[in-house]
C-alpha positions as CSV (number, residue, x, y, z in Angstrom):
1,X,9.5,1.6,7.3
2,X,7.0,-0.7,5.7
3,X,6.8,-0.5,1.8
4,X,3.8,1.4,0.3
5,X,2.9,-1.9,-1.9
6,X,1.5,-3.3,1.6
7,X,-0.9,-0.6,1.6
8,X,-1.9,-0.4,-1.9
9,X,-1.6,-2.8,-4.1
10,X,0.1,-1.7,-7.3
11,X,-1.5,1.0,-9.2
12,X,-1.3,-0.7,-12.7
13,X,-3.0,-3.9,-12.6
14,X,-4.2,-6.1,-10.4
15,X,-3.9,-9.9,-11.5
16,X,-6.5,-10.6,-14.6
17,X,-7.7,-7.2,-14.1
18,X,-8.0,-5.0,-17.6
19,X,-5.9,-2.2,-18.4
20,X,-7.8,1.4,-17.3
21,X,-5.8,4.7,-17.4
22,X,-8.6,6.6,-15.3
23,X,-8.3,3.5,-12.7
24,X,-4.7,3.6,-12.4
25,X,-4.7,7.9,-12.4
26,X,-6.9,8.2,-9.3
27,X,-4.5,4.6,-8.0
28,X,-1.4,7.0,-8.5
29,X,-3.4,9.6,-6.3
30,X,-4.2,7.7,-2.8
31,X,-0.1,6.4,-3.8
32,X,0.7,10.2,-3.5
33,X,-1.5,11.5,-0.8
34,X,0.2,8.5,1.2
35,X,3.5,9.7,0.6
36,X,2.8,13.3,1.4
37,X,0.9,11.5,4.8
38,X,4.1,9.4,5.8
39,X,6.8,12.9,4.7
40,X,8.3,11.2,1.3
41,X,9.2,13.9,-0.5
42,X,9.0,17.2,1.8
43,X,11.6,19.6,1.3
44,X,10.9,21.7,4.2
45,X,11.8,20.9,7.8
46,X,10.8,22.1,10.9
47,X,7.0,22.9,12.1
48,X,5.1,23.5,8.8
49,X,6.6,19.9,7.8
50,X,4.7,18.6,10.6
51,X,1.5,20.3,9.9
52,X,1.2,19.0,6.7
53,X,2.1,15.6,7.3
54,X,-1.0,15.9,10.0
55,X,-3.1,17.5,7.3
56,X,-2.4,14.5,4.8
57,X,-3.4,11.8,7.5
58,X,-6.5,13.2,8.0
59,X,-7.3,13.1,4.5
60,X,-7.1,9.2,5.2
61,X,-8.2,9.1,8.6
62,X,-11.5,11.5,8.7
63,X,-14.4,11.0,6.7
64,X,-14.7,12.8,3.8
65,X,-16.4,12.5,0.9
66,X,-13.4,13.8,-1.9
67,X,-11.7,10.8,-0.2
68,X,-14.8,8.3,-0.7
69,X,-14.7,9.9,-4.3
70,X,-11.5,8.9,-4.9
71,X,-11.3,5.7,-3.5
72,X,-14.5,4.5,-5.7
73,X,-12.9,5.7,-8.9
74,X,-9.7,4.4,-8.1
75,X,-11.7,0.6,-7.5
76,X,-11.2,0.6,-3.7
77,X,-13.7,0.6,-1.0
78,X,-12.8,3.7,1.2
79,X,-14.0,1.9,4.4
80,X,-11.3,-0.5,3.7
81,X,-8.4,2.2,2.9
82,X,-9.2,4.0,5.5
83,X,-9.0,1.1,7.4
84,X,-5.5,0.2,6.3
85,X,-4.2,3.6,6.2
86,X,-4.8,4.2,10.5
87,X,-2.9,0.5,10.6
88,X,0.1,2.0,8.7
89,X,0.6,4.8,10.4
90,X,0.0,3.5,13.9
91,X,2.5,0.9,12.9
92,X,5.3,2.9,11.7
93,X,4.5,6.7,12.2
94,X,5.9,8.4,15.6
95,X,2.7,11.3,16.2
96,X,4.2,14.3,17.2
């Protein structure tokens, strides 16, 4: 499986960019939406696994504007997460 960092780059700083805890907070939460899309972490198995996996990729994959929201305070362009995010999983996600 592909590491996370090619997705987003990392949540502290970028090169020359300035320290900024809000920045980096809603970085940390597209990190862990990600994770919860791709099944790091899940302690459950079985069919309500699945479902929320699904539930987490369409967070990335349908518009939405919590999503937009996020991705604008975090510094990213959504279009361009979104973007990414269908890549990733097509690449290394078996749909059930």
């Amino acid at each position: 499986m592909a590491n996370l960092q090619s997705l987003f780059p990392k949540a502290v700083n970028f090169f020359g960019e300035k320290r900024n805890p809000e920045r980096s907070l809603w970085r940390n939460v597209l990190i862990v939406a990600l994770e919860d899309a791709i099944g790091k972490g899940w302690r459950d198995y079985g069919i309500g696994r699945g479902y929320k996996c699904e539930r987490a990729r369409a967070y990335f994959l349908e518009p939405n504007r919590d999503f937009a929201l996020v991705c604008q305070y975090a510094g990213f362009d959504h279009e361009y997460v979104r973007k990414k995010a269908k890549k990733y999983f097509e690449e290394n996600i078996k749909w059930q």
